[in-house]
MDAnalysis code that builds the backbone (N, CA, C; Angstrom):
import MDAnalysis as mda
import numpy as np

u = mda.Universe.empty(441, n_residues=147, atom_resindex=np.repeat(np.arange(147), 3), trajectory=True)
u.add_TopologyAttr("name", ["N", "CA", "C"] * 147)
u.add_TopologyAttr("resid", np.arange(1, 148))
u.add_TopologyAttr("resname", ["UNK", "UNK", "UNK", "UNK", "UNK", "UNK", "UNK", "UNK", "UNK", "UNK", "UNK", "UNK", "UNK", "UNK", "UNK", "UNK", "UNK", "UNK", "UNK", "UNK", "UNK", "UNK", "UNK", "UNK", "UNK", "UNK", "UNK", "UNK", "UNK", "UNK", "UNK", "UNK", "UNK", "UNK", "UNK", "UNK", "UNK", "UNK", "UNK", "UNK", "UNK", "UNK", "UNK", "UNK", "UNK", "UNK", "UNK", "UNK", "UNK", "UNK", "UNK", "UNK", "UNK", "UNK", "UNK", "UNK", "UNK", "UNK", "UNK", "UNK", "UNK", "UNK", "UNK", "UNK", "UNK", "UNK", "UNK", "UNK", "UNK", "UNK", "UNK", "UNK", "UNK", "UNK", "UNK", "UNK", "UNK", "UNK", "UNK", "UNK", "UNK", "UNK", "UNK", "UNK", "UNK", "UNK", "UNK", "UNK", "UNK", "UNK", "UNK", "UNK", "UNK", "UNK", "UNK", "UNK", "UNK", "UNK", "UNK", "UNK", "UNK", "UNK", "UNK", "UNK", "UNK", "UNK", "UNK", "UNK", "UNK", "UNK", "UNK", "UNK", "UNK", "UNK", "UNK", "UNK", "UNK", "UNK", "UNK", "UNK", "UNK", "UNK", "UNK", "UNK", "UNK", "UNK", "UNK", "UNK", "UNK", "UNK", "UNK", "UNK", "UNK", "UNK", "UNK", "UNK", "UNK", "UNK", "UNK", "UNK", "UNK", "UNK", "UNK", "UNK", "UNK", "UNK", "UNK"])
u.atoms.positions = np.array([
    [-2.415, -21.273, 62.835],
    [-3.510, -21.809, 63.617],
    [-3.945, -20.754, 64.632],
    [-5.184, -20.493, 65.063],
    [-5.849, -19.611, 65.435],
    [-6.473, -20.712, 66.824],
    [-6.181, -20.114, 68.142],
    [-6.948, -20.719, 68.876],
    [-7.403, -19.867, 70.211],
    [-8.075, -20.453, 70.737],
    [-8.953, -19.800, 71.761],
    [-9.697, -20.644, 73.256],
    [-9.868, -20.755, 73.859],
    [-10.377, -21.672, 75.191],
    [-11.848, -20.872, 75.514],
    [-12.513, -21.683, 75.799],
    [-13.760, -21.636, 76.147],
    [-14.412, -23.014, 77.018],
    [-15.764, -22.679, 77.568],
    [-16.455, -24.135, 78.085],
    [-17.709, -24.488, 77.347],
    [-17.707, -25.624, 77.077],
    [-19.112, -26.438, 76.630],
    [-20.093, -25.765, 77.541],
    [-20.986, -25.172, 77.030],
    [-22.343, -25.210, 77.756],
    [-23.160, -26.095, 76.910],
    [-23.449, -26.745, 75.991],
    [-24.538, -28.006, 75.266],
    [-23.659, -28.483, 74.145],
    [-24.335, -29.727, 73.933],
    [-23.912, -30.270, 72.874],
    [-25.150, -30.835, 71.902],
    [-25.054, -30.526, 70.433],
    [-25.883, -30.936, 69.786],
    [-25.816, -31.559, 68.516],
    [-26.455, -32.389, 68.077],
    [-26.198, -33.639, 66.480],
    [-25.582, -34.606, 67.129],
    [-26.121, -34.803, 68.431],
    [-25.526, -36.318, 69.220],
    [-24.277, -36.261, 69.893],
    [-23.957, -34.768, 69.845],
    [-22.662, -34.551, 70.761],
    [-21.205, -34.109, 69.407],
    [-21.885, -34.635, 67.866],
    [-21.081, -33.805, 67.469],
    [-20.290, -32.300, 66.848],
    [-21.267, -31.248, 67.679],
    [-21.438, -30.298, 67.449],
    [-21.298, -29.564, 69.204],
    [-20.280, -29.108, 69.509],
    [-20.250, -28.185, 70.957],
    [-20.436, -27.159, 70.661],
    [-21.583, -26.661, 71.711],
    [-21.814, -24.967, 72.196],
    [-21.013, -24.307, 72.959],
    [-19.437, -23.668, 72.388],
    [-18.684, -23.056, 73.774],
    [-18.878, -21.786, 73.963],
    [-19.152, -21.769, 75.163],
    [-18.915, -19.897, 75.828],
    [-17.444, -19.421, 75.898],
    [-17.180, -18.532, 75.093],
    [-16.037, -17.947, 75.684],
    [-16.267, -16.554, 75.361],
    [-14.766, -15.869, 75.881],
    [-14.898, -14.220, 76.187],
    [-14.362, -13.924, 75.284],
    [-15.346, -13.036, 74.802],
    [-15.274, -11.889, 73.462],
    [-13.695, -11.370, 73.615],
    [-13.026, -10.946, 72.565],
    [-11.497, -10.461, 72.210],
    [-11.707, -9.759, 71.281],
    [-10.660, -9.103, 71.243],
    [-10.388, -7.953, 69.952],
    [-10.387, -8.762, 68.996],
    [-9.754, -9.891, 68.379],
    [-9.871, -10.281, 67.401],
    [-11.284, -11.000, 66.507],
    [-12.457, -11.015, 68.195],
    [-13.709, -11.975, 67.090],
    [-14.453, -10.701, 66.410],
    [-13.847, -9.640, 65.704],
    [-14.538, -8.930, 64.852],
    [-14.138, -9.252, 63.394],
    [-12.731, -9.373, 63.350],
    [-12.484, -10.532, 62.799],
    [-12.393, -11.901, 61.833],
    [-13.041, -12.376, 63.227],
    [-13.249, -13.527, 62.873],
    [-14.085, -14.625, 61.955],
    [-13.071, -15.573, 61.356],
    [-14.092, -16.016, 60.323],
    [-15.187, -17.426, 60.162],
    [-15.265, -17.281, 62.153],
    [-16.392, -18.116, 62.773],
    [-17.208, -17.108, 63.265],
    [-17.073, -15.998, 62.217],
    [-18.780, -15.091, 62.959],
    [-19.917, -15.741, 62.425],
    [-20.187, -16.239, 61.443],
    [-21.163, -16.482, 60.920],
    [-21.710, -17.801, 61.985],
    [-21.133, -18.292, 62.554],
    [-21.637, -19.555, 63.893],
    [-21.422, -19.148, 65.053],
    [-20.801, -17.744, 65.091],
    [-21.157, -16.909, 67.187],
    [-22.248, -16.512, 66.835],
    [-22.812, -16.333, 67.856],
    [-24.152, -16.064, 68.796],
    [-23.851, -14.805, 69.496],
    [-24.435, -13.728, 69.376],
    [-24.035, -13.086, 70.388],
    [-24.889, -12.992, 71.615],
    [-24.008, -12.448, 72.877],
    [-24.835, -12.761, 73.904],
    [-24.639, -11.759, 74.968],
    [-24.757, -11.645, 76.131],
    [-24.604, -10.620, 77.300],
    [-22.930, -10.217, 77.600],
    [-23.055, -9.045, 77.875],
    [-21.731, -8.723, 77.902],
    [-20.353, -9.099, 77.531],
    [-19.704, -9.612, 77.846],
    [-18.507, -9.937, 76.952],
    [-18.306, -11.498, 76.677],
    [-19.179, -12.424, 76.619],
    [-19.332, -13.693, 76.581],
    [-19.964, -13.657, 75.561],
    [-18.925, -15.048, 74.803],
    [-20.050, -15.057, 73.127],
    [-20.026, -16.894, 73.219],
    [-21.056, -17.322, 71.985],
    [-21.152, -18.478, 72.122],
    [-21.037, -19.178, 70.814],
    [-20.158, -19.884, 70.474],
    [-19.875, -20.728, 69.477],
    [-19.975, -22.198, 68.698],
    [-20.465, -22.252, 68.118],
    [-20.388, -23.815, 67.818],
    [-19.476, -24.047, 66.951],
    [-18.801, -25.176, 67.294],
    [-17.420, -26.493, 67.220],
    [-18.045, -27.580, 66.962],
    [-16.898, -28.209, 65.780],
    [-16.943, -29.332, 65.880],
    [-16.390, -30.218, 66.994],
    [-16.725, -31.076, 67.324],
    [-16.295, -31.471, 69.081],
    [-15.873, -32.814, 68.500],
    [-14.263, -32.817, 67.852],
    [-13.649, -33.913, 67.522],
    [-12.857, -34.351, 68.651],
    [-12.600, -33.868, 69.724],
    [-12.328, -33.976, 71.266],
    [-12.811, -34.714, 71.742],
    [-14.758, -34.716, 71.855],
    [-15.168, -35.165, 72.699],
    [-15.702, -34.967, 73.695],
    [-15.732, -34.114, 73.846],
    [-15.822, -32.847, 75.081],
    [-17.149, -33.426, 75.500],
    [-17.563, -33.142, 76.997],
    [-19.125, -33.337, 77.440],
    [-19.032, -31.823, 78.282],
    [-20.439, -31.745, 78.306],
    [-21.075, -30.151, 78.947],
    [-20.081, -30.031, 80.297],
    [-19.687, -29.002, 80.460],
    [-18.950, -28.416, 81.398],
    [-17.387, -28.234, 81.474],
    [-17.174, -29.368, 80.333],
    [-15.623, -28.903, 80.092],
    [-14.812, -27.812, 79.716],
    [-13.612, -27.866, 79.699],
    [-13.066, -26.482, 79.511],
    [-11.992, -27.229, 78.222],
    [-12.492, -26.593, 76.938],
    [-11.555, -26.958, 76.022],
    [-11.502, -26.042, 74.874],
    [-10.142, -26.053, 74.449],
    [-9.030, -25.304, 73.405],
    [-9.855, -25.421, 71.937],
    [-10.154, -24.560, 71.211],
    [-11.095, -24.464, 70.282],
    [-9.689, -24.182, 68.743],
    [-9.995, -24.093, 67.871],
    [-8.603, -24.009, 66.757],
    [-9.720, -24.144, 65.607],
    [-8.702, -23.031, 64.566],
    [-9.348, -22.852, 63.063],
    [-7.717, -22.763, 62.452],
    [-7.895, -22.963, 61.242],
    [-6.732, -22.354, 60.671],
    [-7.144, -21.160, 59.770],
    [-5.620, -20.327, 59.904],
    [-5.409, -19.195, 58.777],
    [-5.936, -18.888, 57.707],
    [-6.069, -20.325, 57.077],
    [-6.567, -20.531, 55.546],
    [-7.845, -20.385, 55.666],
    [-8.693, -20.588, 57.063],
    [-10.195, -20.385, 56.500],
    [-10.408, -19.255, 56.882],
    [-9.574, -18.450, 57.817],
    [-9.434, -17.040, 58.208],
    [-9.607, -16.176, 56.715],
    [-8.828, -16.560, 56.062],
    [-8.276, -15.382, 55.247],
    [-9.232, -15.644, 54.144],
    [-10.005, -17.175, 53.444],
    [-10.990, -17.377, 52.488],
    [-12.409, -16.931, 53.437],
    [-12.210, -16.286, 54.487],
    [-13.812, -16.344, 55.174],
    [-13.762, -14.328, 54.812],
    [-12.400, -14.214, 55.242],
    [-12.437, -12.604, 55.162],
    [-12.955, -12.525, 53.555],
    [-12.150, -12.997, 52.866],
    [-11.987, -12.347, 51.336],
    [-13.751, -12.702, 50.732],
    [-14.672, -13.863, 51.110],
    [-15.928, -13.796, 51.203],
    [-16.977, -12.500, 51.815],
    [-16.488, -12.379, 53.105],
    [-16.979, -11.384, 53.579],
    [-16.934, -9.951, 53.235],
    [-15.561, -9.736, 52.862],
    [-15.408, -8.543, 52.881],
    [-14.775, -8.154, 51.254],
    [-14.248, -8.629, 50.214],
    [-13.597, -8.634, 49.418],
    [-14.619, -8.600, 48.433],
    [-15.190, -9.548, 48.712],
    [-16.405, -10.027, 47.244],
    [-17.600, -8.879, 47.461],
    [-18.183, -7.937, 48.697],
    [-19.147, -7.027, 48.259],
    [-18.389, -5.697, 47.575],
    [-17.160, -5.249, 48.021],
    [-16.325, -4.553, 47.488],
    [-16.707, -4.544, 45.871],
    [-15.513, -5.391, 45.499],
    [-15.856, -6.254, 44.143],
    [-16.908, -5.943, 43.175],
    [-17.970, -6.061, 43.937],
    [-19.903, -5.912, 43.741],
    [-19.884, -4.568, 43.849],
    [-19.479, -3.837, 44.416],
    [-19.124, -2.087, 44.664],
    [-18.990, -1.938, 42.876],
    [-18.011, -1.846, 43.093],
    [-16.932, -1.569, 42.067],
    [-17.302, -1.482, 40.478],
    [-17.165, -2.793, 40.900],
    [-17.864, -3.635, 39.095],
    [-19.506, -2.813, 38.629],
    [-20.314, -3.081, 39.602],
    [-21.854, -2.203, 39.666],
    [-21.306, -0.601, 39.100],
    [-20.381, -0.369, 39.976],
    [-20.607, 1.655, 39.655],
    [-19.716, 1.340, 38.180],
    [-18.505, 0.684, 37.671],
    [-18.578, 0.829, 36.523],
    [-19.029, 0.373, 34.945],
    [-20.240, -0.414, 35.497],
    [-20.945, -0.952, 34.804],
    [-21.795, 0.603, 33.951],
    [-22.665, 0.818, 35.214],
    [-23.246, 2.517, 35.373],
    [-22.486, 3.421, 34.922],
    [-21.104, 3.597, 34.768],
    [-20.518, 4.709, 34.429],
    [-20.557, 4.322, 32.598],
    [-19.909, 3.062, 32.060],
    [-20.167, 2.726, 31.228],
    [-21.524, 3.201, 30.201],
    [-22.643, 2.333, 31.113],
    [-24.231, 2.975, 30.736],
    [-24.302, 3.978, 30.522],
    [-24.031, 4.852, 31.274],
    [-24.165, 6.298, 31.542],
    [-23.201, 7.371, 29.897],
    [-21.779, 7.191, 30.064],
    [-21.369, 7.581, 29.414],
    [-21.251, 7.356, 27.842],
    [-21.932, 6.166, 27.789],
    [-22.092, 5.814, 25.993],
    [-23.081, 6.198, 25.593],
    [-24.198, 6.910, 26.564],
    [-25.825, 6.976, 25.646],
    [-26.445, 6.284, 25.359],
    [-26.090, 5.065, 26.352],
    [-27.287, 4.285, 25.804],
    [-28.631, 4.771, 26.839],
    [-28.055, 5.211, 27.880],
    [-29.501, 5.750, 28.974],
    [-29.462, 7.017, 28.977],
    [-30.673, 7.862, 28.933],
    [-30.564, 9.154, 28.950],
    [-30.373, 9.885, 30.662],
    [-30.444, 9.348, 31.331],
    [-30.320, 9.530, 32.603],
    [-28.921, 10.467, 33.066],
    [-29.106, 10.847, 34.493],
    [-28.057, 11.822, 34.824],
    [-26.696, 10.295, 34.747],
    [-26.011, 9.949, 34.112],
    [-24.442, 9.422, 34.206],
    [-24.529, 8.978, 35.694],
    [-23.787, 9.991, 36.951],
    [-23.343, 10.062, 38.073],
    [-24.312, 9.297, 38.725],
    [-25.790, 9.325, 38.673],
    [-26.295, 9.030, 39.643],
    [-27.138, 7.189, 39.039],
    [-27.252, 7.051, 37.669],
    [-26.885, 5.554, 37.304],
    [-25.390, 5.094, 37.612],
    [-24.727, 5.455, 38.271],
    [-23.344, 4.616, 38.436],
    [-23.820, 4.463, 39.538],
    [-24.034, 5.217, 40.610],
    [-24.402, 5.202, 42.189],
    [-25.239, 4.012, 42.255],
    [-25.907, 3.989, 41.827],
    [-27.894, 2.728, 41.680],
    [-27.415, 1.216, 41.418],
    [-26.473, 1.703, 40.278],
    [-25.517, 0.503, 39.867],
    [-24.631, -0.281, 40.858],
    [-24.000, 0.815, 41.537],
    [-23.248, 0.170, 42.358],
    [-23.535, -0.341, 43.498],
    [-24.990, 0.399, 44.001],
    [-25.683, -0.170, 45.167],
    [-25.831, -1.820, 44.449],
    [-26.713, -1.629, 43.534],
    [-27.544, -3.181, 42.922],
    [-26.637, -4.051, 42.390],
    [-25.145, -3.066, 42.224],
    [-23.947, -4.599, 42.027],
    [-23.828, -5.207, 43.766],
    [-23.432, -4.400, 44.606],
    [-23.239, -5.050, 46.012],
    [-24.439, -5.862, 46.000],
    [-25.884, -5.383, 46.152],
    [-26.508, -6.044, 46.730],
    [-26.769, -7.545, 46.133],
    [-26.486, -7.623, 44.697],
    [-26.388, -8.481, 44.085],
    [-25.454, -10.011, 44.551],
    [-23.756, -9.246, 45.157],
    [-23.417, -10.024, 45.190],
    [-23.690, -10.704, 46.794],
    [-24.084, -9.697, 47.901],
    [-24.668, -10.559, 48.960],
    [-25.453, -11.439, 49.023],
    [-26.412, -10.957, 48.144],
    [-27.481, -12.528, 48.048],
    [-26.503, -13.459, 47.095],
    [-25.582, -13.608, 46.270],
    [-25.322, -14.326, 45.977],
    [-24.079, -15.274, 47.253],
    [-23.534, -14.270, 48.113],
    [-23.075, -14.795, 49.180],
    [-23.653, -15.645, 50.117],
    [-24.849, -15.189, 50.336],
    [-26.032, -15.360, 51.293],
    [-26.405, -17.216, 50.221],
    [-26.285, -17.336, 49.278],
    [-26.767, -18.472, 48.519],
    [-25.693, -19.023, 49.084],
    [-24.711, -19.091, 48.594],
    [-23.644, -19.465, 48.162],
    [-23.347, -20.370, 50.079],
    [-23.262, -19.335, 50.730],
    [-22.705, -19.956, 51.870],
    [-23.903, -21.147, 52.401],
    [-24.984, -20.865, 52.403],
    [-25.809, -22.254, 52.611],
    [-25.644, -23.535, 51.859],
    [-24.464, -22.903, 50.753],
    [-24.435, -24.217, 49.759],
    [-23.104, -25.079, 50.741],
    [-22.060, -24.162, 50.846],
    [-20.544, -24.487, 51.266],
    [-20.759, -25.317, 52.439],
    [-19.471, -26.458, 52.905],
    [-19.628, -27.262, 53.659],
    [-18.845, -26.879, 54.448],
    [-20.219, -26.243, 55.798],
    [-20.486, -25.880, 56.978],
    [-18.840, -26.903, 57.643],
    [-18.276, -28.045, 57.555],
    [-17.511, -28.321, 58.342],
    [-15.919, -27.641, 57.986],
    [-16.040, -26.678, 57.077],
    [-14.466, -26.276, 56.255],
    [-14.123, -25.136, 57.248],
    [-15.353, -24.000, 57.506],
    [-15.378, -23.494, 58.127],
    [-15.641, -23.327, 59.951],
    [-16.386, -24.257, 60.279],
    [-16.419, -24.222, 61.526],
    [-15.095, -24.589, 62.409],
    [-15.254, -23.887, 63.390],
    [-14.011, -24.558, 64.715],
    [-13.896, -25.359, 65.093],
    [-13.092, -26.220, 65.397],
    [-12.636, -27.855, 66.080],
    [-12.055, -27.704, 67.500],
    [-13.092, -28.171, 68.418],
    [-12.645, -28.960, 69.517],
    [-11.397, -29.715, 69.811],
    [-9.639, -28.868, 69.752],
    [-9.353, -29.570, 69.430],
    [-9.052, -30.636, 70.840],
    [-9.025, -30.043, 71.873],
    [-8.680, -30.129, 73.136],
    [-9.497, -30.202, 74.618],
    [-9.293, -31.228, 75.528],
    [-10.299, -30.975, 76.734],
    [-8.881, -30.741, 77.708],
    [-9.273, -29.369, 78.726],
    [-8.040, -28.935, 79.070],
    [-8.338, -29.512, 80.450],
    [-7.317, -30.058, 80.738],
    [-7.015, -30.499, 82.304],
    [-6.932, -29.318, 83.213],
    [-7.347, -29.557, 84.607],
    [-7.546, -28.524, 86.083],
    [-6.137, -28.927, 86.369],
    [-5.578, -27.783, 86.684],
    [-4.329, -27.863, 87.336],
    [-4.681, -27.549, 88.509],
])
């Protein structure tokens, strides 16, 4: 479990959705709630949570993801254009080296491998508007008491 503290600055979808501010860390580069930070002025970023807490504007509460969507958000992000790398340039090398294109080899693998990545971002870019937005987002899990 992955967690972090921040404060409600708004709430929105009737309160079940919190806007928290909190301070940027080494780890939200990261992180596999980038795709719902905001970035913002200096070391303050802004997030939306699910606010199964409860939370109202001004509170100060404990935010939590787990591992598992950590590590399926990385391997989306970062694994699958790789992948699209890869597969593209030896698609092209393939092309290239059997004759079926008369072209320079080296530089159809290169073209290839651009248009395999780019291929598979838009298919990421689809794909994640399809996925349900609540697997991935952060949970409210906590409203932290003033000591």
């Amino acid at each position: 479990m992955i967690e972090e503290f921040g404060t409600v600055i708004a709430l929105r979808e009737g309160g079940r959705i919190a806007l928290v501010q909190c301070h940027k860390q080494a780890a939200c580069d990261a992180c596999q709630a980038v795709s719902v930070c905001q970035p913002s002025h200096g070391k303050l970023r802004e997030v939306e949570a699910r606010n199964d807490a409860r939370a109202i504007e001004h509170d100060r509460v404990r935010l939590a993801t787990t591992s598992k969507n950590f590590l399926r958000s990385s391997f989306i992000l970062y694994v699958l254009p790789v992948l699209g790398l890869l597969g593209g340039a030896g698609i092209g090398h393939h092309l290239g080296s059997s004759g079926l294109l008369t072209s320079d080899p080296e530089l159809l693998m290169a073209l290839s491998a651009v248009i395999g990545m780019a291929v598979v971002f838009g298919l990421i870019y689809y794909l994640t508007r399809r996925l349900n937005r609540d697997a991935f987002i952060p949970i409210v899990v906590a409203v932290e008491t003033e000591k």
